[in-house]
C-alpha positions in Angstrom: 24.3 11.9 -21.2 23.2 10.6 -17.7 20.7 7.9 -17.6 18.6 6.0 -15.0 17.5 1.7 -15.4 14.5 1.7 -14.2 11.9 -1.4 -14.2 8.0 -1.6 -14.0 6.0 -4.0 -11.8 2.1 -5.1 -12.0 1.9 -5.9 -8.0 -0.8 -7.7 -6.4 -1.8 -9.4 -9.6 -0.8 -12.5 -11.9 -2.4 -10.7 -14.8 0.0 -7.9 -16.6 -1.5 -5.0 -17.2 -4.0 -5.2 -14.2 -2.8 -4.8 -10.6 -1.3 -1.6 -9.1 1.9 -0.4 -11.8 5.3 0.3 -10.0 8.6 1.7 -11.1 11.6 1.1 -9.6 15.2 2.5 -9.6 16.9 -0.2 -8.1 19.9 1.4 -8.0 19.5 4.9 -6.9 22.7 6.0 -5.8 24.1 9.8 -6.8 19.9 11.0 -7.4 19.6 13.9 -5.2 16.0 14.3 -3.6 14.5 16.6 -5.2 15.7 14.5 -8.9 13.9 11.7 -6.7 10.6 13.3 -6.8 10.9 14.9 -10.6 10.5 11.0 -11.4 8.2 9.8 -9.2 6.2 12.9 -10.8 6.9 11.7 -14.2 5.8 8.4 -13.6 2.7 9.5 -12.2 2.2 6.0 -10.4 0.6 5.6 -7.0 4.2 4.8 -6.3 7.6 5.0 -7.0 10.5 3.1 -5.1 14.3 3.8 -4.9 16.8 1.8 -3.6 19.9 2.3 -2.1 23.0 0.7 -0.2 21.5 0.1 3.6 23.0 2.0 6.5 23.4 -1.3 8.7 25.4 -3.6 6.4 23.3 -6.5 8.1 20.2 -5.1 5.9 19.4 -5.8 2.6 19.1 -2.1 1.1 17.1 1.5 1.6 14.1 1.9 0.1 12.4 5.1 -0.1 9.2 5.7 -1.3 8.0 8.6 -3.3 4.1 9.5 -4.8 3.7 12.1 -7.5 3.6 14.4 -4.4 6.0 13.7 -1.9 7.9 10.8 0.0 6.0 8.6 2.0 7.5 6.4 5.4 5.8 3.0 3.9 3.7 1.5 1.5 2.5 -1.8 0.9 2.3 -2.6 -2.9 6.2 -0.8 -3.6 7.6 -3.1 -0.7 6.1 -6.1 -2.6 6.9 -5.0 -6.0 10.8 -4.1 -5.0 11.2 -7.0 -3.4 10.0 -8.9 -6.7 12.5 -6.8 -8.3 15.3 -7.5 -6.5 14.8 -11.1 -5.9 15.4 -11.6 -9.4 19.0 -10.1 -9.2 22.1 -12.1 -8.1 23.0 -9.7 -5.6 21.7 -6.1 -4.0 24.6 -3.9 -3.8 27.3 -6.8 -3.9 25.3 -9.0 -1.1 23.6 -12.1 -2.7 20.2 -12.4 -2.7 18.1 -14.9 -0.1 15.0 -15.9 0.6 14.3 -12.9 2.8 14.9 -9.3 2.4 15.4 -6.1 5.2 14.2 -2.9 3.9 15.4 0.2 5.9 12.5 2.9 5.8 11.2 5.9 7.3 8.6 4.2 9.5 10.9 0.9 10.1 12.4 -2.1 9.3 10.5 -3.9 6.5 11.2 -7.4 6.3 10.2 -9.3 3.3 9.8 -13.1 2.4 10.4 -14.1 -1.4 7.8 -16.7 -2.9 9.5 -18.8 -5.3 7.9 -21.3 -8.3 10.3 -23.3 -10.0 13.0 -21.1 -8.7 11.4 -18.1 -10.3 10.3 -15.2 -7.9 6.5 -14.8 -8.2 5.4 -13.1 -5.1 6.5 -11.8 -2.0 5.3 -11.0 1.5 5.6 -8.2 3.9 5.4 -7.6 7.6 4.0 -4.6 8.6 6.4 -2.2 10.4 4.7 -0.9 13.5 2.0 -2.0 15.3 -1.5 -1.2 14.8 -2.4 2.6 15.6 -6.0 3.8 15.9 -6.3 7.7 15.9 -9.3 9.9 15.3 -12.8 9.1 14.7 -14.2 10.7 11.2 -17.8 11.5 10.8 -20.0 10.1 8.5 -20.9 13.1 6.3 -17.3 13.8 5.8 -16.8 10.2 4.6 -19.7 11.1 2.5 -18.5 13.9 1.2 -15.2 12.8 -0.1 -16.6 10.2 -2.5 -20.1 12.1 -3.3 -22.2 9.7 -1.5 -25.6 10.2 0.9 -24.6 10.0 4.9 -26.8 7.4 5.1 -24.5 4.3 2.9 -21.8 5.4 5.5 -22.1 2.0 8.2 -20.7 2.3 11.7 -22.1 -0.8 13.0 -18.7 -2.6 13.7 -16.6 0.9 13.9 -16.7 4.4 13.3 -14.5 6.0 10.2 -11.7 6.5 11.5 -7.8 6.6 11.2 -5.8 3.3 11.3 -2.0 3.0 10.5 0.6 -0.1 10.6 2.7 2.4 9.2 1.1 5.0 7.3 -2.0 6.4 7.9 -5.5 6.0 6.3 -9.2 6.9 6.9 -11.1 3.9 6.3 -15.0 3.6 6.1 -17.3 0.9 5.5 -20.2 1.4 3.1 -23.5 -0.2 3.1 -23.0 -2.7 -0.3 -21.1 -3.0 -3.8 -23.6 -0.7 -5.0 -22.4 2.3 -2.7 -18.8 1.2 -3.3 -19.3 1.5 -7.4 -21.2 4.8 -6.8 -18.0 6.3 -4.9 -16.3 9.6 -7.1 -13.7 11.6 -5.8 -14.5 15.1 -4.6 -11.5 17.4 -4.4 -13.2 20.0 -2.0 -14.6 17.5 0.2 -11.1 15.9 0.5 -9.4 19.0 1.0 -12.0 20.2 4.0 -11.1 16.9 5.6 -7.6 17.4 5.3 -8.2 20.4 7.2 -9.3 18.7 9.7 -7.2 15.8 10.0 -4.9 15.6 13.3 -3.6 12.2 12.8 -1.5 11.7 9.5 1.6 10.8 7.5 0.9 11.6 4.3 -2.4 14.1 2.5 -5.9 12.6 4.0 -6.3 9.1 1.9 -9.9 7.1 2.0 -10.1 3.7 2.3 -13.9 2.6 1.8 -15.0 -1.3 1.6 -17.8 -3.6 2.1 -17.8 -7.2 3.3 -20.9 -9.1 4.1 -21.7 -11.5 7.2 -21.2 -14.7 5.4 -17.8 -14.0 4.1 -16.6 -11.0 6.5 -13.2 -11.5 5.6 -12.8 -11.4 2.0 -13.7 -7.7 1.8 -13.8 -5.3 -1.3 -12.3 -2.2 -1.5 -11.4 1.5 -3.0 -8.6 3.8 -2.1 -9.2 7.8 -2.8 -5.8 10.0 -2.5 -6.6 13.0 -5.1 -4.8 15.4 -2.8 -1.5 13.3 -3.5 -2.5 13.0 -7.5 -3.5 9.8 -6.6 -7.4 9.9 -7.9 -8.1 6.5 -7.3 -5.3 3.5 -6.1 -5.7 0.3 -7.7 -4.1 -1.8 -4.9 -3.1 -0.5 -1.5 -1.5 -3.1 0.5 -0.5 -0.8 3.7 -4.4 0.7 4.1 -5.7 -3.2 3.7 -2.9 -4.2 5.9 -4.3 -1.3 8.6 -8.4 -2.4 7.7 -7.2 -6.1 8.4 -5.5 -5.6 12.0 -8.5 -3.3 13.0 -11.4 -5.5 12.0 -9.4 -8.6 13.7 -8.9 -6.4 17.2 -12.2 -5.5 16.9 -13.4 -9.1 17.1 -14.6 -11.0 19.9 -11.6 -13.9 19.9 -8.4 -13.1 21.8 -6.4 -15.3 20.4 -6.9 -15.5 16.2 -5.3 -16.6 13.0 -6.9 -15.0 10.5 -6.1 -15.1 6.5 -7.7 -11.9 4.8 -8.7 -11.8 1.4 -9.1 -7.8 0.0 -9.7 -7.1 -3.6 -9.4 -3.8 -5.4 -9.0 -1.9 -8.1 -12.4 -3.6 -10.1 -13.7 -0.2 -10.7 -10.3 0.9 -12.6 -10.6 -2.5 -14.8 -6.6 -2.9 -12.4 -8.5 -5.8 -10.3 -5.8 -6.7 -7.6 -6.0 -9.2 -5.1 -3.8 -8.7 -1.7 -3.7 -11.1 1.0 -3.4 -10.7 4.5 -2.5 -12.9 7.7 -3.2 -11.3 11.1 -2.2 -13.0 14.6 -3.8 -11.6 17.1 -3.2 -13.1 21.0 -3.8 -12.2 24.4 -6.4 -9.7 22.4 -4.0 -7.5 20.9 -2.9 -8.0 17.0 1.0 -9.0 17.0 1.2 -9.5 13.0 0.2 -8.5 10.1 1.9 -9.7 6.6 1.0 -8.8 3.6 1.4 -11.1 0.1 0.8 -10.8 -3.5 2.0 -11.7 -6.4 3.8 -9.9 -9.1 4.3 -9.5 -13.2 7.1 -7.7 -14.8 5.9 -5.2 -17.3 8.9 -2.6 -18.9 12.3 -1.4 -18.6 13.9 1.3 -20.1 16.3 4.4 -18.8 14.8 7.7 -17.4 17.7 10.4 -19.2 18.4 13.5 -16.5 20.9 15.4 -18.5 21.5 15.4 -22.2 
């Protein structure tokens, strides 16, 4: 019989069994790519992460990412969760484990900062790979479509819907209030017209909608729509907030900012997840984004490939 450890993760929450669930193989090696996906299908998570000795021994380890659907080049919430994961090891492929972690992945080098209580890992934080990108605009009714809402709780008062990426990309919309947000239900065929559409992508056309209000603009609440990857509805998605954050901080006025981004998600599901981001922007371009939540272990158990 062939068997696989795997562990599970609540990320982006201190509360087990809310967050966004994660599985990871932490040691992946001899799992062909297609064996890859069969599990990440199985799992049915958002997310599924596999790690594997790095290419540059300097790194701490590969990580690829898989949804039910197909691999992705980054995420947010696996790159926290692994990390968790792997902080709690004595060593990551014979190399002991620090205080900070390099992730090789498609769209970069990941590098990730361990948050210690006590000497316990309870969090992590992320930088985001690649700068901010800012592709196509979306309209309004296609927005609207998507999530079966009227046009008119669709806001484009600060921007447009449009694409935004720090390393994978998302359409993100703001809505008029919670109410809009609560209202929000996936629509297959509206999702699959915009996919049609899209020109700018990494991954099957995911929504990003949120509302904040003018006395608190930065703690913003959010939902995440991906049914084309079997992703109905995302409880936490740390590389769309990480995108929303670094567009909304160019987008302001101030060239030079330190901003500290609170995003919560996953309400809705009853997952509530809490993701926090710190943006630098200067000279009026946004330099940094990190991304930090905590984390709870939840299971472990071995995935059995052959009998």
């Amino acid at each position: 019989m062939t068997t696989v450890p795997y562990l599970t993760v609540d990320v982006f929450t201190t509360t087990r069994f809310e967050g966004n669930p994660l599985a990871v193989i932490s040691d992946a090696r001899g799992l062909t790519d297609a064996a890859m996906q069969k599990i990440a299908t199985e799992f049915n998570y958002s997310e599924v992460t596999f790690v594997l000795p790095p290419e540059d021994p300097a790194n701490s380890a590969r990580v690829r990412i898989f949804t039910p659907t197909m691999e992705i080049p980054f995420a947010g919430h696996p790159n926290v969760g692994t990390a968790f994961v792997l902080g709690q090891q004595a060593e990551i492929f014979g190399k002991p484990v620090g205080d900070t972690l390099r992730f090789e992945e498609r769209a970069g080098l990941v590098e990730v900062i361990l948050e210690r209580n006590e000497g316990r890992v309870t969090a992590a934080a992320i930088r985001a790979p690649q700068p901010l990108a800012i592709g196509d605009t979306i309209t309004g009714e296609t927005v609207a479509r998507c999530v079966s809402l009227d046009p008119g709780v669709v806001v484009a008062t600060t921007h447009a819907p449009v694409f935004a990426s720090v390393g994978l990309n998302f359409a993100v919309a703001e809505l008029s209030g919670v109410e809009a947000l609560a209202a929000a239900r996936p629509n297959l065929a509206g999702f699959h017209e915009a996919a049609g559409r899209q020109t700018t992508s990494g991954h099957d056309f995911s929504l990003f909608v949120y509302v904040r209000s003018p006395e608190n603009p930065w703690n913003i609440r959010a939902r995440m729509f991906a049914p084309l990857d079997n992703v109905p509805e995302d409880p936490a998605t740390g590389s769309a907030s990480a995108a929303l954050g670094a567009y909304l901080v160019s987008l302001a006025p101030e060239a030079d900012m330190n901003v500290r981004i609170t995003i919560e998600q996953g309400v809705e599901m009853g997952r509530r997840s809490i993701i926090a981001l710190d943006v630098t922007k200067s000279g009026g371009i946004v330099t940094d984004v990190m991304i930090s939540g905590s984390c709870v272990s939840v299971m472990r158990g071995e995935i059995t490939l052959r009998d």
